[in-house]
N, C-alpha and C positions, 0 to 999 in steps of 0.2 A: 516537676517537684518544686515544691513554694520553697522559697527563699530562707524565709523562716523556719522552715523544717531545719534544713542545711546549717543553721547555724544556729540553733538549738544544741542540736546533737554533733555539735562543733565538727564536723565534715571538714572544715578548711585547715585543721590542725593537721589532719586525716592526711588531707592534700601536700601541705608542706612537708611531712616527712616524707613523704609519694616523690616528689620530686626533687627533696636534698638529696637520693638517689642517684641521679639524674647526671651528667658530665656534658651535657650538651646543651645549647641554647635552647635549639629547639624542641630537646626530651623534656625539658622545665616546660616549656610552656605546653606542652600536649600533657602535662601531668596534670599542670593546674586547671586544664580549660575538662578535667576527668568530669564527666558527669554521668549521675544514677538512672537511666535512662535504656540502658539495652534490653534488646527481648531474647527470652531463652536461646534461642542458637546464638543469639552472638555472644551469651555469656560462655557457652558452652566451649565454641571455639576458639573466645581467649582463651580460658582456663586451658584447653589442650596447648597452648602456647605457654603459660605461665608456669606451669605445672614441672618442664623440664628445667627453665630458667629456676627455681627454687633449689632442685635435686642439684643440680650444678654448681650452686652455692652451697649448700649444704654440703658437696662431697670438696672446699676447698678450693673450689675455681672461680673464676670472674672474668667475663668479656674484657678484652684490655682496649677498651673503648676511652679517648681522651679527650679532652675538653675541642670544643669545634665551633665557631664560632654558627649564627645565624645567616646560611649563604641561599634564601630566598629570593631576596634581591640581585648577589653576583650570578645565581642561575639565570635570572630573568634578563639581565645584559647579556650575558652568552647566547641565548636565544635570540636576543632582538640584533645579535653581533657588533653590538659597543665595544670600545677597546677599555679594557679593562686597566687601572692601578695595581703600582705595585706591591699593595697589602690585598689587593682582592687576588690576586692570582697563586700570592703566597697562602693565602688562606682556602683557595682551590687547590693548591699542592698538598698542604695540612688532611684535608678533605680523600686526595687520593693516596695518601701516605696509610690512613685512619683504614681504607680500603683495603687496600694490600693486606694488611694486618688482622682487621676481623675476617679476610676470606682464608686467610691460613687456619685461625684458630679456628671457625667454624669449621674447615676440611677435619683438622684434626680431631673434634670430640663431635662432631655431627652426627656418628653411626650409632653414638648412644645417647644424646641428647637431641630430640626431631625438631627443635625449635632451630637451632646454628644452623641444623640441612638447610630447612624451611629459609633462613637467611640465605644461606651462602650461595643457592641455587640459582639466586638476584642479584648477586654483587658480582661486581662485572670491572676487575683490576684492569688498568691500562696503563701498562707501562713504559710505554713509549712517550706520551706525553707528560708524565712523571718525571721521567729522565731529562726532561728537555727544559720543563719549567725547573727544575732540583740545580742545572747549570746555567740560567739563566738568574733568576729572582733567587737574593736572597733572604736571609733568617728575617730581614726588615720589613722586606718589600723593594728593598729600596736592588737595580739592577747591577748585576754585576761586568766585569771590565770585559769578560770574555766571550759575553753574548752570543759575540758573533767578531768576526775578524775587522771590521769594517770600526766597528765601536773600541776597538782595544786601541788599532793604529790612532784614532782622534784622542781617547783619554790621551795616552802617552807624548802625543803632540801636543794637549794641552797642557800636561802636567812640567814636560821641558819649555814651552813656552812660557809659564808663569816663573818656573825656576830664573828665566831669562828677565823677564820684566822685576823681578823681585832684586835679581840682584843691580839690573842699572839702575830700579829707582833709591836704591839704600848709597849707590856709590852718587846720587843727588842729593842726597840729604846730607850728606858730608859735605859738599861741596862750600868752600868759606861765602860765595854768593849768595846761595839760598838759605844757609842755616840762621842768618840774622834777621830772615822775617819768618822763619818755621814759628808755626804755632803751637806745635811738639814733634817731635824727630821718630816720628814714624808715617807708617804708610795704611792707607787703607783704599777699601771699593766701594766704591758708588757708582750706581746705574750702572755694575757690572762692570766697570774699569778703574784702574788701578788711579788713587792719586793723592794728593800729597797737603796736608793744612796748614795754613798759610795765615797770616796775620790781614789786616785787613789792609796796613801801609805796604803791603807788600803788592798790591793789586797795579798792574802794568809793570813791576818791576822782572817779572817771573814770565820769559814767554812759555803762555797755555793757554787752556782752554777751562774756564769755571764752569764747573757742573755740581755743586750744592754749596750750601751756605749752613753751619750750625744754628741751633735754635736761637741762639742769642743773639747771632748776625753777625759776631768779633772772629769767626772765622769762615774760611774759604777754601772749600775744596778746587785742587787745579791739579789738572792733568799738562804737565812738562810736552812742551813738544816732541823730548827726544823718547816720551814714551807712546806717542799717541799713533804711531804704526802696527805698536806692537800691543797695545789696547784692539785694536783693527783685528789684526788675526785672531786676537782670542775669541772676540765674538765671533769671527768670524766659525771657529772651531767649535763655538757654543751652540750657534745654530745648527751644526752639519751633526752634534751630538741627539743633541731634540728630534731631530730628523730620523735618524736610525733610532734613538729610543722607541719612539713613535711606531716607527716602522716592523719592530723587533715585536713590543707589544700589540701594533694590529695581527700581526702572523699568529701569534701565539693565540688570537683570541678567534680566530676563523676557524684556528685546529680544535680549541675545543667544543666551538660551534656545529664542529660536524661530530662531536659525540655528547650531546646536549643530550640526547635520551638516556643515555647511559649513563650520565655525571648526576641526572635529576632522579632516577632509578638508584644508585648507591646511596645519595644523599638520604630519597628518603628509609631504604632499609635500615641505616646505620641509627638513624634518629628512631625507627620503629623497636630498632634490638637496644637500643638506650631507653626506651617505653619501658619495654618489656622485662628488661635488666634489673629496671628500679622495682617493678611490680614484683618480680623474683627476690630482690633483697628484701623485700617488706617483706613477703609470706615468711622469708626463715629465719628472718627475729620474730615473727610473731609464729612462727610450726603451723602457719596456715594451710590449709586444706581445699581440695574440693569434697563439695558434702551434694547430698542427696538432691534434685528438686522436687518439691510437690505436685504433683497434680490437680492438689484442691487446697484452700487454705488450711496452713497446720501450721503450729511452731514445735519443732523437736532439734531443739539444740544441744547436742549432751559436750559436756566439758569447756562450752563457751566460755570465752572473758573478754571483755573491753580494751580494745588496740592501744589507749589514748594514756591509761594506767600506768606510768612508768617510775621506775628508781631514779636518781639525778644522772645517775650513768648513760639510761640512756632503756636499762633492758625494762622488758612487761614485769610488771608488779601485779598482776588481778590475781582476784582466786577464781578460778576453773568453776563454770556451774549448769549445771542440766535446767534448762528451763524449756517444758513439754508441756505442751496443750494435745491430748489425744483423745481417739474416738466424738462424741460428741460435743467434748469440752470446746468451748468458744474465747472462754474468758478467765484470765492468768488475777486472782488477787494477791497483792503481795502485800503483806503486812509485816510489822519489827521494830524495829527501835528506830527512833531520831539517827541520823547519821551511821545509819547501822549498813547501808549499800542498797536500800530499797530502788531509789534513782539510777543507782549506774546498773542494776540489774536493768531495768526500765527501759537504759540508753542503750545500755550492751543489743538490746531487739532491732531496735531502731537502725543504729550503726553497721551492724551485720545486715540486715536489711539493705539498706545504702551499698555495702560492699559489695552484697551479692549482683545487685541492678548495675552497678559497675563494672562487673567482670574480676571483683579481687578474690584473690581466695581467704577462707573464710577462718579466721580463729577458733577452732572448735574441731571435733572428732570426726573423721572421716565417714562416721555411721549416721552424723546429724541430717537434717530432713528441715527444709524449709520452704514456705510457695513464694511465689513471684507475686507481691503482692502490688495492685495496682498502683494506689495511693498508698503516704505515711499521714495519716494525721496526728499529730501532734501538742497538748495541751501541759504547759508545765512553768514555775517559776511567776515572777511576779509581775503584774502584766499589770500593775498600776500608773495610771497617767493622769497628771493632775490639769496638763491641757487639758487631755479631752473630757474632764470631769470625770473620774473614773476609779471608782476606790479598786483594792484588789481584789476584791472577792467578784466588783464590777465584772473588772476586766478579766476575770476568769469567767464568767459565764457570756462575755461576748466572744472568746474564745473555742467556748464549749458548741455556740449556737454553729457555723459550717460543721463539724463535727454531725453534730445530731439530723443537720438536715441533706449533707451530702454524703455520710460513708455508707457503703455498700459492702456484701458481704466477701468482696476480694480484695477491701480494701485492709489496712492495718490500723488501728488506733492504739496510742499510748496517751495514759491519763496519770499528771503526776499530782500526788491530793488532792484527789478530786471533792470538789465542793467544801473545800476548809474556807477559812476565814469567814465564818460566821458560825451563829447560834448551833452547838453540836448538832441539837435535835433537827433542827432544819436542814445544817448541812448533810446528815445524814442519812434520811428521809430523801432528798433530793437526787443524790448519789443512788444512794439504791434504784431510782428510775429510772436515772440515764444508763447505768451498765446493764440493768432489765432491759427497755428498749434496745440498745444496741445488740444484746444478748438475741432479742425476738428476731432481732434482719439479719443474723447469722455472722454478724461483725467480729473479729478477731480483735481483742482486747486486751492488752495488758495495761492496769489499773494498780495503784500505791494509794495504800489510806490506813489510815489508825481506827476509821468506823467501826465499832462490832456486827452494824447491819451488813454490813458487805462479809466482811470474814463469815458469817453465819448461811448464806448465797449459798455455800460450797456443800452446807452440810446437809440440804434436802435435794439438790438441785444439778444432774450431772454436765449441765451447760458451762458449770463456776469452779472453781479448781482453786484452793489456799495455795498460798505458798509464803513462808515467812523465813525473814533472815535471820538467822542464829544470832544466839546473844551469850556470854560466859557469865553466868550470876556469879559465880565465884569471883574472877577478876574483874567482873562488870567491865568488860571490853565485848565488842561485837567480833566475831570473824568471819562477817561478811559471807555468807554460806546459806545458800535457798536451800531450804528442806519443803519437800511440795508435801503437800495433803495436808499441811499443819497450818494451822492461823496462828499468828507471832502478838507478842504482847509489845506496847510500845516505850516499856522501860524508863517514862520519861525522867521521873524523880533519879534516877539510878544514873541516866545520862549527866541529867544536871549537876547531880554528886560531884563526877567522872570528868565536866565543865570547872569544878573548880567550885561550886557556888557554896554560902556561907553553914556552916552546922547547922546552926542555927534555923536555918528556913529550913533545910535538910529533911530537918529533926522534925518542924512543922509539918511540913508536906506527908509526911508518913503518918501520923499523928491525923490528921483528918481523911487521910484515904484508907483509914485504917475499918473504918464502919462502912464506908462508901463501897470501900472494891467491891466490883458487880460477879454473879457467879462463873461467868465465862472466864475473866483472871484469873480465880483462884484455878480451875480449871486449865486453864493454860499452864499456870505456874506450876500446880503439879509433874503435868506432861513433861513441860519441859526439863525439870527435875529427874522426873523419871530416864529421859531421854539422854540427859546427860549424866547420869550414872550408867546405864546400859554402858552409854558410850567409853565411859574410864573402863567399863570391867570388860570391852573388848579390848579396849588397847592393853590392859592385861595382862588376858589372854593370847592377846598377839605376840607381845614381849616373853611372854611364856614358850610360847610356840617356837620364837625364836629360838631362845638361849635351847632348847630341846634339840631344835634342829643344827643348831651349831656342835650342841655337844655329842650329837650323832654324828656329825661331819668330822669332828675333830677324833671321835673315838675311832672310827672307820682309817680316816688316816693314818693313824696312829696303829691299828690292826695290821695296815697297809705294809707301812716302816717294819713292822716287825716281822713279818713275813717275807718280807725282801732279804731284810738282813739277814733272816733264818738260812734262808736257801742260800744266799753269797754267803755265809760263813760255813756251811755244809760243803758247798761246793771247793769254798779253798782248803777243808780241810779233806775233804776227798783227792784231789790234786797233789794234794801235800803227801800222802799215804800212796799215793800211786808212783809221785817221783821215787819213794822211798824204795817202793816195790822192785819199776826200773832199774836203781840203781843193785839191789841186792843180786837179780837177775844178771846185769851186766857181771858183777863181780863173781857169781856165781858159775856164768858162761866161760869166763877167765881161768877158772880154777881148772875147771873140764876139761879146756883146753889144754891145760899145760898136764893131769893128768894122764890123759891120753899119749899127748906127746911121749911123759916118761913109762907107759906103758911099751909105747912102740920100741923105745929105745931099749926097755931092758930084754925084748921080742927079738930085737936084732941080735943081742948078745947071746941069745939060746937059756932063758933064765924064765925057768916057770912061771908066770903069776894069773895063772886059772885063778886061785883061790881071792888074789887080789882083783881080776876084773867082775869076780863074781860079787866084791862086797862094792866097789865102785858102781856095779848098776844098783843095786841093792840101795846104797846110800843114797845116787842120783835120782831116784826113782821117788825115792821118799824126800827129798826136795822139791823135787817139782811138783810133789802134790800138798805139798805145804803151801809152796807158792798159788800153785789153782785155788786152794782152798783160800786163801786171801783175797787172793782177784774177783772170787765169786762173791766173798763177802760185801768189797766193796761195788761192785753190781748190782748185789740186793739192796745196799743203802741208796744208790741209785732211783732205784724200781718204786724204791720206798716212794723217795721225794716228789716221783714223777705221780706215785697215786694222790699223792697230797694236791698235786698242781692240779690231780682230776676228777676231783670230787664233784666239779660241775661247778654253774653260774650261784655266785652267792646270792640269797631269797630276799626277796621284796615283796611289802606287802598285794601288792599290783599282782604279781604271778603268782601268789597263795591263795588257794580255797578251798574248801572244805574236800578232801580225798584225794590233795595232790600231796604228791611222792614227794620226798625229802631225805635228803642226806644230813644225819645227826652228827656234826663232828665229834664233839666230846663223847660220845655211843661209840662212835665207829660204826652204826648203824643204818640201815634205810627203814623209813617208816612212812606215814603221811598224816597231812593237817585233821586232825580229830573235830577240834572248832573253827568256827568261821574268826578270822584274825582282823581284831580293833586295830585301825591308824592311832589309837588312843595310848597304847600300851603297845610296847617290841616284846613282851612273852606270848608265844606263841605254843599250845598244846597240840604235843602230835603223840599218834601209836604207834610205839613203836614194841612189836610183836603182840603179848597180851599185856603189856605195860601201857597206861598213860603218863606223858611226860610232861613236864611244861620248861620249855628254855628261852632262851631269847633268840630273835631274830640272828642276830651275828650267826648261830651258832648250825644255820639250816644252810643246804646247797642244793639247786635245783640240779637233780642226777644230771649226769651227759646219757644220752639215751642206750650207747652202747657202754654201759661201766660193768668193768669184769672184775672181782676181787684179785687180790694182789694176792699170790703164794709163791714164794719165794723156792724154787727145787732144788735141791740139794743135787749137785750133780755126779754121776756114779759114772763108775769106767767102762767105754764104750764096748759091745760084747760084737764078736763076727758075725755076719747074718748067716743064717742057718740055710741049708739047701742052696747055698750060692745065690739065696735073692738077693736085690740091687733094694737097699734102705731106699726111700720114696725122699730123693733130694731131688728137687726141681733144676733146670736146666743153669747151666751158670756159663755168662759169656766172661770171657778173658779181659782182667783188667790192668796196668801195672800194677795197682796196689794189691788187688786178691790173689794174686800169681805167682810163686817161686818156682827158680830153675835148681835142679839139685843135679841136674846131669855131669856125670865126671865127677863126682863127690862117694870118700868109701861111704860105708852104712855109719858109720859113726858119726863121720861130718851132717852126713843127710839128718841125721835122727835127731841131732843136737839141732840143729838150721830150720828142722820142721817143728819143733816145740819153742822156737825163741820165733820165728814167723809169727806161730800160734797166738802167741801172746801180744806183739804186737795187732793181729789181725781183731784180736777180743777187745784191746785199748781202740781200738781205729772205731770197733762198733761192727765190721762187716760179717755177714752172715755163712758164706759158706768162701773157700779159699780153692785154689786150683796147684796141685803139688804135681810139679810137671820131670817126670823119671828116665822115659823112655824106656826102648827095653832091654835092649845086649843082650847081657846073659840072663835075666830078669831075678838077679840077686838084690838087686838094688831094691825093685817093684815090692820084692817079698816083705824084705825085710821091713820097709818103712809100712807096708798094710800090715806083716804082726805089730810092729808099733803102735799105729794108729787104734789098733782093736786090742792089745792089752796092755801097754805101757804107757799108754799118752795119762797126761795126768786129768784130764779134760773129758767132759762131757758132750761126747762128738758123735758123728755117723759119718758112714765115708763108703766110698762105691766107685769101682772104675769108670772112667770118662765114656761118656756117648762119643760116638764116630764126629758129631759137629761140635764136638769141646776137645780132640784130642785123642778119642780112643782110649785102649789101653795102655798108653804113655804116658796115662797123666791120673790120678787119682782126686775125686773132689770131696771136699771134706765140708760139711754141715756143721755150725758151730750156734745153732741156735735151731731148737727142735721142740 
């Protein structure tokens, strides 16, 4: 790829965000050294690597990859087994720290992202020499006291020895002998021994030994003889430190000499997942994609826009644009206004172009389609040079000349104005033979020009393809937007306006282009007139659409609410009649009871009341069917709600067609779709019997398949079956709830305890109950089956027990038939 392509189509901008990605030395620089250069599999195979790295970001995550220095060189001593410094080894620690760390998190999101696998399968944690350098070398570099045993005892020898020399030579500088030629009353080291500045009359006066002179010469560094023993030991100490430094650092640097493959292997995965990392953060500010490749030259780019395009924040500012060369089209013209996006439509080919040969993913719709083209050639901007003698229109046709005589039909060419700056008719004349020619060798083209010979290319000829950028006549602003098949007008008066330039000329320039404009203008102007009214009366229409479909949303909701509330305030006020019921019941049972009671007593005394037990059943008799008759009523409000809940799936146009079944709420009806039903209109025409109707949507439910009318039975007192047959009740197992014991109870207890059961059993919902009597004398038996078959207040059936429920001990009763 020529040089000049590249930064044309500013690639290196490309690159610098590519690798301010980056945290690693080394990931910078394999970003920047990125070149457009790979052949299909190896684009392919990045992309299966990038591809994960982008979803990973996008769902919130990010490699915790930290800054790392460039350890090419400290790898290549570890090989060659050089002893390493203490900021190379701390920065080998750094290196195996960075390890540990991305082999954890690739374990952890590996199984769903294959790129971390793909790393972590290659990093190779060692933590034992981790451990060793982490207590050796610290945060500096610089070593620490504990190294090793050997090093701690010499520090601490040294540091009580200085302690020692520090303080006999301060108890020297007090001294009234020496202070009168001190040159200032402190201590210092030179050539690593302790000593003392001295005047210059002072020299033979002081026994020592001179070992520096200030720069001035007025003073004299001297080491005291009563310290020059103990100057002795220290070096002595200084040496035997160097020594085990030394010693401590060559160990260290054999151990990691024998895992040099595996330190050069982490290194480079970590720096390849920091490659990778940054290619991943570019796609998901840019919603980059992989798109299709070609098999033969084509440009089908649907929703493209240019990477480089940014707000000051930082995020993509382009508008989105479909730019397609199909079937035999070869060649893209774009025409539009000055400054209208003709060029960066232009660059956006190029650039993606570039991306793709690189391995990035691509700004644009995952359905786009593009070939692997061999060459970019490139013609565009001003290419005047007054060295070389060279006007611009010159150096636009020496520009043009490789172009014409090197591209082939897998190459790419971009032409930006082609053949302007000169006489129209010539430049345009000229123009039309080079995009013809190139056209003839099957060369892929995208060309920018204001010519109407070119624009006019598209309209006999299916090799040439318009395409022009939108313009707003009304605000005379451009918005940058390809519309293909249309040739674009060049607006230029309107720009200039829009530039700022004087009325005056304004007013001129319209004024003689007024008889001039050619019929293709006026032509266009209509069009695009035309176009941009369609355009308001869709959006319209849309806003139309909208507010429709919101007010269907909102009404439905609101249908929704009411239907809710319906049934919750049914239902409390069902509950509410029911406690009511309960409680009359309860107090009803009370009365009975205490009846009965005075019944027996007055029984015990020898005091008639035939006449009174006969009106006590009599009155009881006609309670308790008062009561039934309530409890059914409230059952059928019940029954009611429940049809209501089953009218079946509310209608949509989607499942309505001409002779499908329908449940007409407001009818109470079923009928079916008479006409075929408009999305246009929610009235919907159905028959329903020999009537046509017309309601709206709301108002229809698609049946449930088994929907049975709701009749409501009025229930009638259960009659004896005749001929001693057993009523057809199914078999019923023993449950605590469906089950009472009445054994040991007179007939009166029993009969009262089997109608208050009853009732609870009709609240509970259960369908048939099990009254368990036994038989003694079978007083008991009788009496509660005449009950059951002419006193119960209930609309019941009842039959002695089967041998595996009981036998005839036990009676079971059907309360729903």
């Amino acid at each position: 790829m020529k040089q000049i392509v590249l930064e044309k189509l500013d690639w290196a901008q490309l690159v610098e965000i590519l690798s301010s990605n980056c945290k690693t030395s080394a990931g910078k620089v394999l970003c920047q050294e990125i070149k457009p250069i790979l052949t299909e599999d190896q684009i392919l195979s990045r992309w299966n690597l990038v591809e994960p790295m982008r979803d990973l970001i996008n769902n919130g995550y990010a490699p915790p990859i930290s800054e790392l220095e460039d350890l090419s060189q400290v790898l290549l001593c570890i090989e060659k087994g050089q002893i390493l410094t203490g900021e190379q080894l701390r920065d080998t620690y750094n290196m195996l720290i960075l390890t540990k760390v991305l082999h954890k998190f690739c374990k952890d999101f590996g199984q769903k992202y294959s790129t971390l696998e793909h790393i972590r399968s290659q990093l190779y944690p060692l933590p034992n020499i981790t451990a060793e350098i982490s207590k050796t070398i610290g945060p500096d570099g610089e070593l620490l006291d504990d190294a090793s045993p050997k090093l701690t005892k010499i520090r601490k020898s040294k540091l009580s020895l200085r302690k020692n020399i520090e303080q006999k030579i301060t108890e020297l500088l007090h001294s009234q002998d020496i202070m009168k030629y001190l040159q200032d009353e402190f201590f210092t080291v030179r050539s690593e021994r302790y000593v003392i500045p001295m005047k210059l009359d002072g020299h033979g006066r002081i026994k020592g030994s001179i070992y520096d002179t200030s720069d001035s010469g007025q003073t004299m560094f001297i080491e005291p003889v009563e310290i020059t023993p103990l100057n002795e030991q220290l070096l002595e100490l200084e040496l035997a430190e160097k020594i085990e430094v030394l010693r401590i650092f060559r160990d260290l640097g054999e151990k990691l000499k024998k895992e040099h493959e595996i330190l050069a292997v982490n290194y480079q995965k970590i720096i390849e997942l920091d490659f990778l990392n940054a290619q991943g953060q570019l796609a998901a500010s840019l919603n980059a994609n992989r798109i299709n490749l070609a098999k033969k030259p084509c440009i089908n780019l649907i929703k493209a826009f240019h990477p480089l395009i940014r707000t000051p924040d930082g995020k993509n500012s382009a508008i989105p644009n479909n730019i397609v060369l199909t079937g035999d089209q070869t060649s893209l013209i774009i025409s539009g206004p000055n400054a209208g996006g003709k060029t960066v439509v232009l660059k956006t080919v190029g650039m993606l172009q570039l991306m793709l040969k690189s391995g990035l993913l691509i700004p644009a719709d995952t359905k786009s389609e593009f070939f692997l083209f061999k060459q970019i050639f490139l013609e565009m901007g001003d290419t005047q040079s007054l060295t070389a003698n060279l006007s611009t229109f010159s150096g636009h046709i020496q520009g043009l000349k490789p172009i014409i005589q090197s591209s082939s039909e897998n190459d790419l060419v971009l032409l930006d104005e082609i053949a302007a700056g000169t006489e129209p008719q010539a430049g345009s004349a000229l123009a039309q033979a080079i995009v013809e020619d190139l056209a003839n060798r099957g060369v892929t083209t995208v060309v920018t020009t204001h010519f109407d010979a070119l624009k006019s290319l598209a309209i006999g000829q299916n090799r040439f393809r318009n395409g022009s950028m939108e313009y707003e006549t009304k605000s005379h602003k451009p918005t940058y937007r390809l519309i293909l098949d249309v040739p674009g007008q060049s607006y230029g008066i309107e720009v200039a306006k829009q530039m700022g330039l004087p009325n005056n000329i304004i007013d001129r320039a319209v004024t003689l282009r007024g008889s001039s404009a050619n019929s293709l203008d006026e032509v266009l102007k209509e069009l695009h007139n035309a176009r941009e009214e369609l355009r308001q009366k869709q959006q319209l229409l849309r806003t139309k659409e909208l507010e429709a479909e919101t007010a269907k949303t909102r009404w439905n909701q609101e249908r929704e609410i009411l239907k809710s509330t319906r049934s919750e305030t049914k239902q409390k006020i069902s509950q509410h009649y029911e406690d009511i019921i309960q409680e009359l019941k309860d107090e009803y049972h009370q009365w009975v009871d205490k009846l009965k009671k005075k019944l027996r007593s007055l029984e015990m005394k020898n005091v008639s009341v035939t006449e009174d037990r006969n009106e006590f059943v009599g009155l009881r008799q006609g309670m308790e069917e008062s009561i039934g008759k309530t409890i059914n009523s409230l059952q059928q409000a019940k029954s009611s709600d429940s049809e209501l809940s089953n009218r079946g799936t509310p209608a949509t146009f989607e499942l309505l067609s001409p002779g499908s079944k329908v449940y007409v709420a407001s009818l109470d009806s079923t009928g079916s779709v008479a006409v075929a039903p408009s999305s246009k209109s929610s009235t919907i025409e159905v028959q329903v019997g020999l009537l046509n109707v017309k309601t709206d949507i709301s108002d229809l439910y698609i049946p449930n398949k088994t929907r049975k009318p709701n009749k409501a039975k009025a229930r009638q007192p259960a009659k004896a079956a005749k001929n001693n047959q057993k009523p057809e009740i199914p078999l019923t197992i023993k449950t605590t709830t469906n089950s009472v014991d009445l054994r040991g109870m007179d007939s009166d207890d029993a009969t009262s305890k089997t109608d208050q059961f009853i009732d609870q059993a009709l609240l509970r919902g259960e369908e048939r109950i099990i009254l368990i009597h036994g038989h003694g004398t079978n007083t008991l038996k009788r009496t509660l089956r005449d009950h059951l078959a002419n006193h119960c207040p209930y609309n019941i059936l009842s039959r002695p027990g089967e041998d595996q429920e009981g036998g005839d001990g036990v009676t079971i009763v059907s309360l729903s038939h």
